[in-house]
ChimeraX commands (.cxc) that place a marker at each C-alpha (Angstrom):
marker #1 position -190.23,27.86,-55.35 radius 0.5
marker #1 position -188.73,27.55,-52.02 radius 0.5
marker #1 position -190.70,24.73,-51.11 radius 0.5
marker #1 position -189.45,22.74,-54.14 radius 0.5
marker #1 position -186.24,23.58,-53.65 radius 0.5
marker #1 position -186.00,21.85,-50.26 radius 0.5
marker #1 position -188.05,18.87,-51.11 radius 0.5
marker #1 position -185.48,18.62,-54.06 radius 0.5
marker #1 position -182.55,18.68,-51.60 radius 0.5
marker #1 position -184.49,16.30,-48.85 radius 0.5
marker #1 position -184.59,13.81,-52.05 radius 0.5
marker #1 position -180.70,14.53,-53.17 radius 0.5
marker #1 position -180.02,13.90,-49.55 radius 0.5
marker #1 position -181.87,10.66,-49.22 radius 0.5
marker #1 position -180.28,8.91,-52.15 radius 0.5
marker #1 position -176.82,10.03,-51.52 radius 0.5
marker #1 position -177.60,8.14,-47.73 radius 0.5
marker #1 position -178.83,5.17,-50.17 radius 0.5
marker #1 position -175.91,5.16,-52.65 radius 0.5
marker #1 position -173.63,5.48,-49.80 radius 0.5
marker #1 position -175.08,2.65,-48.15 radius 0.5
marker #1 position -175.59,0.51,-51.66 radius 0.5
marker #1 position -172.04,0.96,-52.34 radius 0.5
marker #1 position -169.61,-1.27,-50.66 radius 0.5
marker #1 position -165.89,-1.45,-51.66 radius 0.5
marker #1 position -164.73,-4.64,-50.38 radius 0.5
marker #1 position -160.89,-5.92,-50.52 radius 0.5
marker #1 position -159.12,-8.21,-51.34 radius 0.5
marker #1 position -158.65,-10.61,-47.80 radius 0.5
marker #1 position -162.59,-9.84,-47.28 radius 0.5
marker #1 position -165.66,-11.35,-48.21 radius 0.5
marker #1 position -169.75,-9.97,-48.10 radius 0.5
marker #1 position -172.08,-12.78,-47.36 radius 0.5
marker #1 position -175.09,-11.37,-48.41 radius 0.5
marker #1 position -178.43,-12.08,-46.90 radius 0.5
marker #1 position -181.70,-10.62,-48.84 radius 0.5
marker #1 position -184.62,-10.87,-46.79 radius 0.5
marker #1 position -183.03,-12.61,-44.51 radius 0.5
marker #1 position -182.32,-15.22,-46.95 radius 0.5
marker #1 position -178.43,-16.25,-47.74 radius 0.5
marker #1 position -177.63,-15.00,-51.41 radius 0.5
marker #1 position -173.67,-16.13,-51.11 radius 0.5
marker #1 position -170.85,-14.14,-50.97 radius 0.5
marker #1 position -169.41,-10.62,-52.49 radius 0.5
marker #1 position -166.29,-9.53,-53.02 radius 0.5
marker #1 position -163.45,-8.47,-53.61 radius 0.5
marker #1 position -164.40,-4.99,-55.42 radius 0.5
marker #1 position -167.16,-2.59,-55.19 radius 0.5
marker #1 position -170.18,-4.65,-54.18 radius 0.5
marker #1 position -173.98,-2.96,-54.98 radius 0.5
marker #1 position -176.54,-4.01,-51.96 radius 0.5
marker #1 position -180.31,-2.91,-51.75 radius 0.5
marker #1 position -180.83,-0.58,-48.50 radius 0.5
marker #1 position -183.31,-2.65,-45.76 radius 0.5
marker #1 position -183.81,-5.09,-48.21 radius 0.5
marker #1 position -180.16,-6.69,-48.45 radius 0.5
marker #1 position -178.22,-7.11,-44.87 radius 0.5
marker #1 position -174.26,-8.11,-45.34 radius 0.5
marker #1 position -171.84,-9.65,-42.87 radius 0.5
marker #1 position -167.82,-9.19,-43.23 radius 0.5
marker #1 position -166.14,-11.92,-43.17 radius 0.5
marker #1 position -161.61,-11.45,-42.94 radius 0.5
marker #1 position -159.84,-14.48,-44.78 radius 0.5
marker #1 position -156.28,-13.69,-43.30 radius 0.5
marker #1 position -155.05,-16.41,-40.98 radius 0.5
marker #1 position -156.34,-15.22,-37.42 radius 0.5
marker #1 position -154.83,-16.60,-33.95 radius 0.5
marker #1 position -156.24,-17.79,-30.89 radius 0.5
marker #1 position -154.87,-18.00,-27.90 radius 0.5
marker #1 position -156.27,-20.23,-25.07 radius 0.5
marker #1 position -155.47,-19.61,-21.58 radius 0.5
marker #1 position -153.17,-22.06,-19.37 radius 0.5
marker #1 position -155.54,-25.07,-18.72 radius 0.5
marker #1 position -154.64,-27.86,-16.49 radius 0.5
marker #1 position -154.71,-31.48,-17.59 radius 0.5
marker #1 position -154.23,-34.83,-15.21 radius 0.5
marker #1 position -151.46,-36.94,-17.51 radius 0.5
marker #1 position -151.91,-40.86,-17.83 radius 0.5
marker #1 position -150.08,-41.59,-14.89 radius 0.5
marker #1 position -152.50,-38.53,-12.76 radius 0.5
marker #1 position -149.50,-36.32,-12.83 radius 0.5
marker #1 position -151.40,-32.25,-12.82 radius 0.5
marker #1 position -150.13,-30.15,-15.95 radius 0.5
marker #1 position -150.49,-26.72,-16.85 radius 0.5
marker #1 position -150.48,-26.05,-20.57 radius 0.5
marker #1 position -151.69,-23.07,-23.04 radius 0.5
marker #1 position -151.11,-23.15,-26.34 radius 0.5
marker #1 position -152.40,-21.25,-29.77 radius 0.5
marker #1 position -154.35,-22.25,-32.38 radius 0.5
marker #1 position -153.54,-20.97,-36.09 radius 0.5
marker #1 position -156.96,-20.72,-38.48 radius 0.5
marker #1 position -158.19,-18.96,-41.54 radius 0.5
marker #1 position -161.52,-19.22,-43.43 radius 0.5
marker #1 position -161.94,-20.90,-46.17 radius 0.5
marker #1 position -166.06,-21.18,-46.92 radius 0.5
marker #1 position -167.03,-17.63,-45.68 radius 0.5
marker #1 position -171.04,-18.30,-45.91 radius 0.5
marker #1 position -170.18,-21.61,-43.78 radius 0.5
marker #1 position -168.53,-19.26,-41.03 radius 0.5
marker #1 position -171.66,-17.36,-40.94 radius 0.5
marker #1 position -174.30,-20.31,-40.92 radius 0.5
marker #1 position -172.79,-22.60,-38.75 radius 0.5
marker #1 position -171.65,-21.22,-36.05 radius 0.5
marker #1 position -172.48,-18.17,-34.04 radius 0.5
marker #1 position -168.97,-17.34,-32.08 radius 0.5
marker #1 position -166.19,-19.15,-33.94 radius 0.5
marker #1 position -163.25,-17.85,-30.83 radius 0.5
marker #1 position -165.82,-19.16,-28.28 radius 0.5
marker #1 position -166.45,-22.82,-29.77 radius 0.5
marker #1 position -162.79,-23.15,-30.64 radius 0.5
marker #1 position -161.52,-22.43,-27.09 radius 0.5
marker #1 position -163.85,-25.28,-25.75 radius 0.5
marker #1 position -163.45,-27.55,-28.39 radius 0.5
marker #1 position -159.82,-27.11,-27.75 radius 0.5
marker #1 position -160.18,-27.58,-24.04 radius 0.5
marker #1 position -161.43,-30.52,-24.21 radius 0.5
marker #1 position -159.38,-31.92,-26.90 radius 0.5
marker #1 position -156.56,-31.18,-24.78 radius 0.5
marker #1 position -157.65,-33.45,-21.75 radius 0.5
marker #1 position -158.21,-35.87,-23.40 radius 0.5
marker #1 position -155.45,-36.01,-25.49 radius 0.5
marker #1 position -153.15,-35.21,-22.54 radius 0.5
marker #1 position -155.20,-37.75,-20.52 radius 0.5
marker #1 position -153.59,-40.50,-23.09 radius 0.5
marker #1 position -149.84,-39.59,-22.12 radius 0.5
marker #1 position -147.75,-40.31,-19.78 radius 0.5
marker #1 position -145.68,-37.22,-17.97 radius 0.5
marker #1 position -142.55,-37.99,-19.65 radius 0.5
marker #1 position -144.02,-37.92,-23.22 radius 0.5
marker #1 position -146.14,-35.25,-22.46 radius 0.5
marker #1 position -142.76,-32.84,-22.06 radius 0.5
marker #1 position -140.66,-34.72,-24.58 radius 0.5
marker #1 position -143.44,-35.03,-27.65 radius 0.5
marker #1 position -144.83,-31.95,-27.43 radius 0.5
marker #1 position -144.78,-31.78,-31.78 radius 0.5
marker #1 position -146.85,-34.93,-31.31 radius 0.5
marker #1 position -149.46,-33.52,-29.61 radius 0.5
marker #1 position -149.57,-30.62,-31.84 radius 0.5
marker #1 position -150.42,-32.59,-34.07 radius 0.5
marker #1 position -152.86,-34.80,-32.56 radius 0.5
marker #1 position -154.25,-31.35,-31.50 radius 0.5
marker #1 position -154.56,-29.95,-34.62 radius 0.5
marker #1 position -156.16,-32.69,-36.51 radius 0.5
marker #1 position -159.01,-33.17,-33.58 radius 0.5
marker #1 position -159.45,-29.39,-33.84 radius 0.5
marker #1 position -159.64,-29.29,-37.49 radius 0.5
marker #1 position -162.29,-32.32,-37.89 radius 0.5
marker #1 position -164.90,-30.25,-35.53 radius 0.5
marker #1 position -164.13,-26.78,-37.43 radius 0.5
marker #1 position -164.57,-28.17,-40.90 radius 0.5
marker #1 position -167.84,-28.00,-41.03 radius 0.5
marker #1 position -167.74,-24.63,-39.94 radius 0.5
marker #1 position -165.61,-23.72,-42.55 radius 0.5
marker #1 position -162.77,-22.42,-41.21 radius 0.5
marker #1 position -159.26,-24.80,-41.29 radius 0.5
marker #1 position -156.97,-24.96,-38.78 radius 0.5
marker #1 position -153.90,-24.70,-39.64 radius 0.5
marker #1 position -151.48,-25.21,-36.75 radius 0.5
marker #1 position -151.79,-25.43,-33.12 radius 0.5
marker #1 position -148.32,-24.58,-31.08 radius 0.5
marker #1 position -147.94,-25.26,-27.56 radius 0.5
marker #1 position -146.55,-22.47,-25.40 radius 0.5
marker #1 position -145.67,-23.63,-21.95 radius 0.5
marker #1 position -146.13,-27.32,-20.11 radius 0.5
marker #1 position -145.79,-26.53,-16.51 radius 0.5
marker #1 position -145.37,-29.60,-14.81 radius 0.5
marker #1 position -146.12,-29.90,-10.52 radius 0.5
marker #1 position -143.48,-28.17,-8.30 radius 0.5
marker #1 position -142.25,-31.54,-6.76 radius 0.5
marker #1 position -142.08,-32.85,-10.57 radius 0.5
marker #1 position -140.03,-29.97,-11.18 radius 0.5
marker #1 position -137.78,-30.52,-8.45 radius 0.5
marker #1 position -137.22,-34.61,-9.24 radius 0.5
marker #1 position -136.18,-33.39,-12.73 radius 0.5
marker #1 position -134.00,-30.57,-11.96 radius 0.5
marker #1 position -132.12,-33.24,-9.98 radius 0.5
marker #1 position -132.37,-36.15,-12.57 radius 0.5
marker #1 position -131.05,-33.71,-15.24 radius 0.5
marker #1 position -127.99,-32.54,-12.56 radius 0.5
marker #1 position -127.21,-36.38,-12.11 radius 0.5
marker #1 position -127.07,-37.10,-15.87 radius 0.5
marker #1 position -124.90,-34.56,-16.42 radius 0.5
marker #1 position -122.66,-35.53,-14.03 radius 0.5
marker #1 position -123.09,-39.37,-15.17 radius 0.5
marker #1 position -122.08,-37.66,-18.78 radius 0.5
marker #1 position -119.15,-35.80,-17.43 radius 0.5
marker #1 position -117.56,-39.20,-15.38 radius 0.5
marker #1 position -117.90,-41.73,-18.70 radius 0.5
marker #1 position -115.79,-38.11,-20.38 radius 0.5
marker #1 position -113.46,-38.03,-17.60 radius 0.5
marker #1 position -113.52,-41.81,-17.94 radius 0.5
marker #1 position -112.83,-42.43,-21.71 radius 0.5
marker #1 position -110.66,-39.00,-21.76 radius 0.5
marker #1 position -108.40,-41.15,-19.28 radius 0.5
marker #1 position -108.83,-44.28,-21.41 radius 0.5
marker #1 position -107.49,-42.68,-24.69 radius 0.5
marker #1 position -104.55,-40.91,-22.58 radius 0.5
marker #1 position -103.30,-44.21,-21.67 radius 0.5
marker #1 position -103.75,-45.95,-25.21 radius 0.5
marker #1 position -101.77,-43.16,-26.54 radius 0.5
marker #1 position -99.37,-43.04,-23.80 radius 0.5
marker #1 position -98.84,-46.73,-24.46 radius 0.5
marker #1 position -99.06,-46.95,-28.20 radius 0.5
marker #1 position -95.79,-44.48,-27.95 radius 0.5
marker #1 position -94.14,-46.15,-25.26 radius 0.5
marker #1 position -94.54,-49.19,-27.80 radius 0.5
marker #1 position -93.58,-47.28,-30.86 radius 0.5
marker #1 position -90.57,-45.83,-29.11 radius 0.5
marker #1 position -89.79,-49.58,-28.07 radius 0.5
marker #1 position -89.55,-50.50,-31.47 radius 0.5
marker #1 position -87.69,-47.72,-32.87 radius 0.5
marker #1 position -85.31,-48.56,-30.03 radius 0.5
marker #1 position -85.12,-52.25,-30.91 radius 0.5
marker #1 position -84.62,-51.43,-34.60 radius 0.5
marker #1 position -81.70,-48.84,-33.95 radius 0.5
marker #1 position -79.83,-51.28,-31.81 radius 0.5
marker #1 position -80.49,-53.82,-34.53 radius 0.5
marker #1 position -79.32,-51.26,-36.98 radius 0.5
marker #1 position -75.84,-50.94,-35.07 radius 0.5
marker #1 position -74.91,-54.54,-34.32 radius 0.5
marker #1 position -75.28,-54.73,-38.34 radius 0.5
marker #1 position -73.04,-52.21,-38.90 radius 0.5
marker #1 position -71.04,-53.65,-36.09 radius 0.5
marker #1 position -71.06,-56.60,-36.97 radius 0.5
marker #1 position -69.91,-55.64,-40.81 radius 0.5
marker #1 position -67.15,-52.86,-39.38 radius 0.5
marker #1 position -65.82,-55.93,-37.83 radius 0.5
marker #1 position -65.74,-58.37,-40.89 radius 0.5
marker #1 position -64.47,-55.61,-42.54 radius 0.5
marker #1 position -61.72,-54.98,-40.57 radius 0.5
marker #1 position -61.30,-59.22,-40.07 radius 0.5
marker #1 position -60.89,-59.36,-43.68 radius 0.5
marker #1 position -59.07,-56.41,-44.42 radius 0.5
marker #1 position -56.27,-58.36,-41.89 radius 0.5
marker #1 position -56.46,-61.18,-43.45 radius 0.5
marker #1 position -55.55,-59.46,-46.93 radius 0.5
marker #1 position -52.76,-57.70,-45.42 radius 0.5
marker #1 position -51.70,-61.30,-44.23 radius 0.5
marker #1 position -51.87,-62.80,-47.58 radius 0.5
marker #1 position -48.87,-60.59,-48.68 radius 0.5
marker #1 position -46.77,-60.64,-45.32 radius 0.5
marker #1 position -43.98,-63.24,-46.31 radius 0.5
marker #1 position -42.08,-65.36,-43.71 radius 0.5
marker #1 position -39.29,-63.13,-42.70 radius 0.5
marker #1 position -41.23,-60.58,-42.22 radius 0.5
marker #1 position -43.37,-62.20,-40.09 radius 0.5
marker #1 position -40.15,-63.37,-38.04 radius 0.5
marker #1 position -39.30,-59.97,-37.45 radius 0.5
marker #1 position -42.79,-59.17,-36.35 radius 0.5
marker #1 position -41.83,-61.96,-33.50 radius 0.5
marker #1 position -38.82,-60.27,-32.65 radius 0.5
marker #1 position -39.83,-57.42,-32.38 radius 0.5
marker #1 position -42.41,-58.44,-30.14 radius 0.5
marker #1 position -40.46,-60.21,-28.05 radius 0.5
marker #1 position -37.63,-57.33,-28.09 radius 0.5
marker #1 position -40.44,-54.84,-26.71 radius 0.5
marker #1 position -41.26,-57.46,-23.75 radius 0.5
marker #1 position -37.74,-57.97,-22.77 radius 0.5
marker #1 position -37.25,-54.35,-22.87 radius 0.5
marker #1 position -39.31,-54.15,-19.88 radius 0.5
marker #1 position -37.57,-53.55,-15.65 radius 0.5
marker #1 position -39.14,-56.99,-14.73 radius 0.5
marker #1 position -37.57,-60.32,-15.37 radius 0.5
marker #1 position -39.44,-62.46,-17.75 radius 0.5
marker #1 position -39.08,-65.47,-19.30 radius 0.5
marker #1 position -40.84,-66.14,-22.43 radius 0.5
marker #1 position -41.29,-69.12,-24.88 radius 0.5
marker #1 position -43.61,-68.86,-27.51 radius 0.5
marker #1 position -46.01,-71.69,-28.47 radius 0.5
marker #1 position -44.43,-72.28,-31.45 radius 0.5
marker #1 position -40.90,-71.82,-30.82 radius 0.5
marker #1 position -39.85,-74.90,-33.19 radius 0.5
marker #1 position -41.62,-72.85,-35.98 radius 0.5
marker #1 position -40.18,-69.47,-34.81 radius 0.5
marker #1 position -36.50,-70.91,-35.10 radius 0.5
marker #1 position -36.99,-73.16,-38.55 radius 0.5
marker #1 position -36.51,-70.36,-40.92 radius 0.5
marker #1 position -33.07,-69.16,-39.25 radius 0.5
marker #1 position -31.83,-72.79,-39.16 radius 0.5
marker #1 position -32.37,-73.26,-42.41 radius 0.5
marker #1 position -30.69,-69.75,-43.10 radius 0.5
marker #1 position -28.17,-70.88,-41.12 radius 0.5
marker #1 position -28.00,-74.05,-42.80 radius 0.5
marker #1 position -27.67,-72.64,-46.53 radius 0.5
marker #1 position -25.15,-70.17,-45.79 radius 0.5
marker #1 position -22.93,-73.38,-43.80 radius 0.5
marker #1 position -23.36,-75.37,-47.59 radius 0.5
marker #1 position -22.40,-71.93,-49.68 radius 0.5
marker #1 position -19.12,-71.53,-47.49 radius 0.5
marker #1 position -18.43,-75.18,-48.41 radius 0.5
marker #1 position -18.57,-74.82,-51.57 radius 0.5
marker #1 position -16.52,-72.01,-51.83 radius 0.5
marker #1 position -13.72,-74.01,-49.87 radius 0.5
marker link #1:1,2 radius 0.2
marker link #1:2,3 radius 0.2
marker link #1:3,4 radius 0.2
marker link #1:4,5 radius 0.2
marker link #1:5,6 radius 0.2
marker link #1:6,7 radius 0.2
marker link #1:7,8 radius 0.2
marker link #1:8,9 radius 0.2
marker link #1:9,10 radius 0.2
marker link #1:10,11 radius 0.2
marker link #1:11,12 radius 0.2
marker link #1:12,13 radius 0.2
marker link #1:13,14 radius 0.2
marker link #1:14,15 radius 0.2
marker link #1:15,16 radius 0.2
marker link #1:16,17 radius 0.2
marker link #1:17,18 radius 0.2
marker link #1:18,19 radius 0.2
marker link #1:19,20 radius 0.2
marker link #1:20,21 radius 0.2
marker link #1:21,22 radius 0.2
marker link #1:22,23 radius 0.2
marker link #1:23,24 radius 0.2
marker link #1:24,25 radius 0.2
marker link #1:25,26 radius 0.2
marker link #1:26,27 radius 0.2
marker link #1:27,28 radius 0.2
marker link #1:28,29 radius 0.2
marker link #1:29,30 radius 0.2
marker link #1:30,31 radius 0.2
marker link #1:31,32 radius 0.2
marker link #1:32,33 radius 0.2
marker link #1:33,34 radius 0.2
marker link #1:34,35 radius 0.2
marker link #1:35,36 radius 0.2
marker link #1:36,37 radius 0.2
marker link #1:37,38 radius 0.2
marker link #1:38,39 radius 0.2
marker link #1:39,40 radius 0.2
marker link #1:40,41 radius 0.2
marker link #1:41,42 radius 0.2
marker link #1:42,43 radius 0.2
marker link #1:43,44 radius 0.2
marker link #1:44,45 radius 0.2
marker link #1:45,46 radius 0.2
marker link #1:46,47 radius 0.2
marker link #1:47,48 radius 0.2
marker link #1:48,49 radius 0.2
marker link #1:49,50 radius 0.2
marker link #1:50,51 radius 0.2
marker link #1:51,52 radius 0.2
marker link #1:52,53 radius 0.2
marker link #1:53,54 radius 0.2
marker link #1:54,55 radius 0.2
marker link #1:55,56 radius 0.2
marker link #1:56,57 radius 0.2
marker link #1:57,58 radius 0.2
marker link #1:58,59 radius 0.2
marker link #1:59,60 radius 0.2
marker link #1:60,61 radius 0.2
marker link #1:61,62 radius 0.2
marker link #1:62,63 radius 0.2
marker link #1:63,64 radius 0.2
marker link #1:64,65 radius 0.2
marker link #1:65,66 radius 0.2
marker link #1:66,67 radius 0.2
marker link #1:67,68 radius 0.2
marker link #1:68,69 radius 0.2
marker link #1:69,70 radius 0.2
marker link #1:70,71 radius 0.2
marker link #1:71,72 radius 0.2
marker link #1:72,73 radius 0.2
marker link #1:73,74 radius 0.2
marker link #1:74,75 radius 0.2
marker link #1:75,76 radius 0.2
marker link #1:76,77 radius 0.2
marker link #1:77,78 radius 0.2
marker link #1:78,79 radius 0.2
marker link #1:79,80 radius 0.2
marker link #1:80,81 radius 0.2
marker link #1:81,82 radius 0.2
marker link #1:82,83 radius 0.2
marker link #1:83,84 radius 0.2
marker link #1:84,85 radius 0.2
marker link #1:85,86 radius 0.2
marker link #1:86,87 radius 0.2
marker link #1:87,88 radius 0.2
marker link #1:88,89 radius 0.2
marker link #1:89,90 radius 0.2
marker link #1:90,91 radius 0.2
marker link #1:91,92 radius 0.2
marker link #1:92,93 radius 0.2
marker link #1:93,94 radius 0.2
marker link #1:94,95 radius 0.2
marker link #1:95,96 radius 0.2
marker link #1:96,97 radius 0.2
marker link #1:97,98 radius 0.2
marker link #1:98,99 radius 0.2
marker link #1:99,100 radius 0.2
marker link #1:100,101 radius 0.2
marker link #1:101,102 radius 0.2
marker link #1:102,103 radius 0.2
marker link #1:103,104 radius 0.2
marker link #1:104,105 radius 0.2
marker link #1:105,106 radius 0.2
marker link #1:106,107 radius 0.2
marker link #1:107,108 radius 0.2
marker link #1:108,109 radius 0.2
marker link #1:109,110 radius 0.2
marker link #1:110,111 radius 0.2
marker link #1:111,112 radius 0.2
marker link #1:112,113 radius 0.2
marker link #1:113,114 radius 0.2
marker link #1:114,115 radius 0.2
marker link #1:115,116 radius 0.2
marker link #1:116,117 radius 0.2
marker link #1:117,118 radius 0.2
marker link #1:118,119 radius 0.2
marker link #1:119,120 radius 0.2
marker link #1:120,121 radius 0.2
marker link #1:121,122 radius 0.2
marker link #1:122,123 radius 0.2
marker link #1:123,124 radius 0.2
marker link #1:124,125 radius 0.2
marker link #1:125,126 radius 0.2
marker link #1:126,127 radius 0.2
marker link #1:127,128 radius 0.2
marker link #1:128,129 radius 0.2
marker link #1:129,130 radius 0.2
marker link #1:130,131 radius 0.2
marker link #1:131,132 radius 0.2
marker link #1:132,133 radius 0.2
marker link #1:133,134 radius 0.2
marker link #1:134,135 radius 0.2
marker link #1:135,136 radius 0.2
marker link #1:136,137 radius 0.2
marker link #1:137,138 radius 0.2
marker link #1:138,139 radius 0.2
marker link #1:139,140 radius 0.2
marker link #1:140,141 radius 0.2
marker link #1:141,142 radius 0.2
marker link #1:142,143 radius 0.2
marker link #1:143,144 radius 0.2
marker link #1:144,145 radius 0.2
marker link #1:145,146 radius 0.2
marker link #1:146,147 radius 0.2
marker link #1:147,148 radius 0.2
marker link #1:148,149 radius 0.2
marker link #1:149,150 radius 0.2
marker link #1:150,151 radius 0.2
marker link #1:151,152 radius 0.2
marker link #1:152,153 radius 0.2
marker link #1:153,154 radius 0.2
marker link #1:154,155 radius 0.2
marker link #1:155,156 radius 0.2
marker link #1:156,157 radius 0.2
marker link #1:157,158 radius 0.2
marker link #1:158,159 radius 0.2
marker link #1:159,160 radius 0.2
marker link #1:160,161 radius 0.2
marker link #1:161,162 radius 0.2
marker link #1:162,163 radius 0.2
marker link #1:163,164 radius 0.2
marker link #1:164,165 radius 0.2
marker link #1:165,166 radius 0.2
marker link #1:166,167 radius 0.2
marker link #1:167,168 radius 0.2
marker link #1:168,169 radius 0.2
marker link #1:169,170 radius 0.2
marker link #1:170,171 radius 0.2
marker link #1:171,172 radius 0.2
marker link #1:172,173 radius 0.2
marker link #1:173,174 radius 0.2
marker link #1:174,175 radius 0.2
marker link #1:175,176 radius 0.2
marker link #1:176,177 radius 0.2
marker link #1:177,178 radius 0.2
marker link #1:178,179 radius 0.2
marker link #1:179,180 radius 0.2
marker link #1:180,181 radius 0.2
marker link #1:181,182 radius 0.2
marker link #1:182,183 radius 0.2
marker link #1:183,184 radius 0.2
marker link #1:184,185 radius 0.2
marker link #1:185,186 radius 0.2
marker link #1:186,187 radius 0.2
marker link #1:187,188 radius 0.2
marker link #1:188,189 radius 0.2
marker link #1:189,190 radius 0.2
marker link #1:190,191 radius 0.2
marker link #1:191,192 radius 0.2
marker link #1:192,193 radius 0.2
marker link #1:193,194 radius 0.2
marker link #1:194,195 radius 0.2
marker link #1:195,196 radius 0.2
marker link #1:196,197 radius 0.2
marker link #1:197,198 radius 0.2
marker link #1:198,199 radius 0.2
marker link #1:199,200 radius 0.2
marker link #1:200,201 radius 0.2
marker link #1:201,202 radius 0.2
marker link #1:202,203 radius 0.2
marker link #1:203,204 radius 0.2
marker link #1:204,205 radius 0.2
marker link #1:205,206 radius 0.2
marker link #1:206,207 radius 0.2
marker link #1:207,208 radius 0.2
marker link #1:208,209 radius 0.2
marker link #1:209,210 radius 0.2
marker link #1:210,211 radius 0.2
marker link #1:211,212 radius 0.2
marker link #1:212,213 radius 0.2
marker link #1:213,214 radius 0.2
marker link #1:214,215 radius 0.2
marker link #1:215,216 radius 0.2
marker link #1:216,217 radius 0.2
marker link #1:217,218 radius 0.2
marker link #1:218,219 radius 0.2
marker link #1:219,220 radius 0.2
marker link #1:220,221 radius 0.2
marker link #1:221,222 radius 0.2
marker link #1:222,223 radius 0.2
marker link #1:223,224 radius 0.2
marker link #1:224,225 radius 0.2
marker link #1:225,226 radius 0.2
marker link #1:226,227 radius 0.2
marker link #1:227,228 radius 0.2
marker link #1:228,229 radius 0.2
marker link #1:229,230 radius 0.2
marker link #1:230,231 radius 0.2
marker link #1:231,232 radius 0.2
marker link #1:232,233 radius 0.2
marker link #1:233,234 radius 0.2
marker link #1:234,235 radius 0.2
marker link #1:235,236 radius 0.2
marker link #1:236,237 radius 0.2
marker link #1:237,238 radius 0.2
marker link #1:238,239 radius 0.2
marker link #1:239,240 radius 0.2
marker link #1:240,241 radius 0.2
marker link #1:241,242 radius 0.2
marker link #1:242,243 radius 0.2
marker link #1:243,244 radius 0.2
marker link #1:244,245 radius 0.2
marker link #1:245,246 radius 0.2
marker link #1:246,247 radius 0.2
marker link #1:247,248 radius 0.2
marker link #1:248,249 radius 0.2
marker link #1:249,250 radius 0.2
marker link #1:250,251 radius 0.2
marker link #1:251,252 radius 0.2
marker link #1:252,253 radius 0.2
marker link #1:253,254 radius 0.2
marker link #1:254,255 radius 0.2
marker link #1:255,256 radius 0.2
marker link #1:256,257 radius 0.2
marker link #1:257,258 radius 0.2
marker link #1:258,259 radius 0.2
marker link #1:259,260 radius 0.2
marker link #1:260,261 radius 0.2
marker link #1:261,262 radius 0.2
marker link #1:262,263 radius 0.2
marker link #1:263,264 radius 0.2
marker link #1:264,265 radius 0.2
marker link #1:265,266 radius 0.2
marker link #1:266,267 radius 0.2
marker link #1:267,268 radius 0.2
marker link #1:268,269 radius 0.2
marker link #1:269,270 radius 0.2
marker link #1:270,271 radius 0.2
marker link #1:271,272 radius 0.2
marker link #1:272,273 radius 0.2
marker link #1:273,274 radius 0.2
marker link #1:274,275 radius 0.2
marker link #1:275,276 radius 0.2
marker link #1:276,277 radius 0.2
marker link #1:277,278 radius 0.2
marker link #1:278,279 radius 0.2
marker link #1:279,280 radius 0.2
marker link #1:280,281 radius 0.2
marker link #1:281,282 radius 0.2
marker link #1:282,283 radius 0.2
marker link #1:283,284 radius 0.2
marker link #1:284,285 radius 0.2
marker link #1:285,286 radius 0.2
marker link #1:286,287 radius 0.2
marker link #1:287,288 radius 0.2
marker link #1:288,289 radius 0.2
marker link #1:289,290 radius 0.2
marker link #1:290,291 radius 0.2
marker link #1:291,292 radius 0.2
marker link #1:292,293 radius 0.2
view
């Protein structure tokens, strides 16, 4: 009874191992690709995948986009200027039983497909565009990559360059190009800060000019109306001034001269005209007293 009992728990034993090893719960960023006698049967997955112990063999393939990063390489530029660059490269896979079939160490082939990709896509540039179009090659990178790993089935999705270390000397010649540009950039400031400053300092010189202009302009108007004003405001008062009264103006005139310490001797310009209204004053009251007699 004994004996049964522990070829009956050898047996439970053995196919718990199996249904342990049959079982596989795969998720859902991971694919089986099944081989069953060593022959490729596709993939499995996601969810719990049955496999036949020694029979079926499985390999685990991750779809999440992966990263990999190749180490500083240097590059001779168009015009044989030495480079340092590293850079990553951004993939995921998209046929998992491709990955498998096709190539043995994906990381491997990448980094020396990408190598030499990068020499000879560096080896196109000049220095200059090599540090100013860095998306450009990128790009150029990624598409050259992604041509070779297509078959493969993986797709790579974005290559990003870290660091271009150009020679020492080459750093030097642009550290000083960059210091004379920027002091290039702060003369033409200086220059056409100055420049405005003296088209504003002019434009109100000029607009005070003309307000100037206009103000004096302004007062010989009114000047010049105050004093036809005044002129004709005279010559209404001398409308109504009769002739005596403009005799006595005379006198009085000549009363205020002659009232001065100094001898004078004075004879108006019109002394005929002066004297013609007493004479004939003189003249009437002579013919009244006449008459009377």
């Amino acid at each position: 009874m004994s004996a049964i009992t522990t070829i009956l728990g050898i047996v439970i034993f053995f196919v718990v191992i199996v249904a342990i090893n049959a079982i596989k719960i795969v998720r859902e960023y991971q694919r089986l690709v099944l081989f069953r006698l060593g022959k490729a049967r596709g993939e499995r997955g996601p969810g719990i995948v049955f496999v036949w112990p020694i029979i079926d063999q499985v390999v685990w393939v991750d779809l999440r986009e992966s990263y990999l990063e190749i180490p500083e390489q240097t590059c001779i530029t168009k015009d044989n200027a030495p480079i340092s660059v590293d850079f990553l490269i951004y993939w995921k896979v998209i046929d998992p039983s491709a990955s498998v079939i096709q190539v043995r160490n994906f990381a491997g082939a990448a980094q020396g497909i990408a190598t030499t990709t990068l020499r000879a896509v560096v080896g196109d540039i000049l220095l200059d565009d090599v540090l100013a179009k860095r998306e450009h090659i990128n790009e150029v990178l990624r598409a050259k990559l992604d041509e070779v790993t297509g078959r493969w089935g993986v797709k790579v999705t974005s290559v990003e360059i870290r660091e271009i270390k150009p020679p020492a000397e080459v750093q030097a010649a642009m550290t000083k190009q960059m210091a004379a540009e920027r002091n290039r950039r702060a003369v033409v400031i200086e220059a056409e800060g100055t420049r405005q400053a003296a088209i504003t300092v002019a434009d109100g010189e000029k607009q005070a000019a003309i307000l100037r202009a206009e103000g004096k302009r302004q007062s010989q108007i009114l000047e010049a109306e105050g004093y036809a004003k005044a002129l004709e405001n005279i010559f209404g008062a001398a409308k109504i001034i009769d002739e005596k009264t403009l005799s006595l103006q005379y006198l009085e005139a000549l009363k205020a001269l002659g009232a001065s310490p100094s001898t004078k001797y004075i004879f108006p310009m019109e002394w005929t005209t002066l004297l013609k209204p007493f004479i004939g004053k003189i003249e009437e009251a002579y013919k009244k007293g006449k008459e009377k007699e």
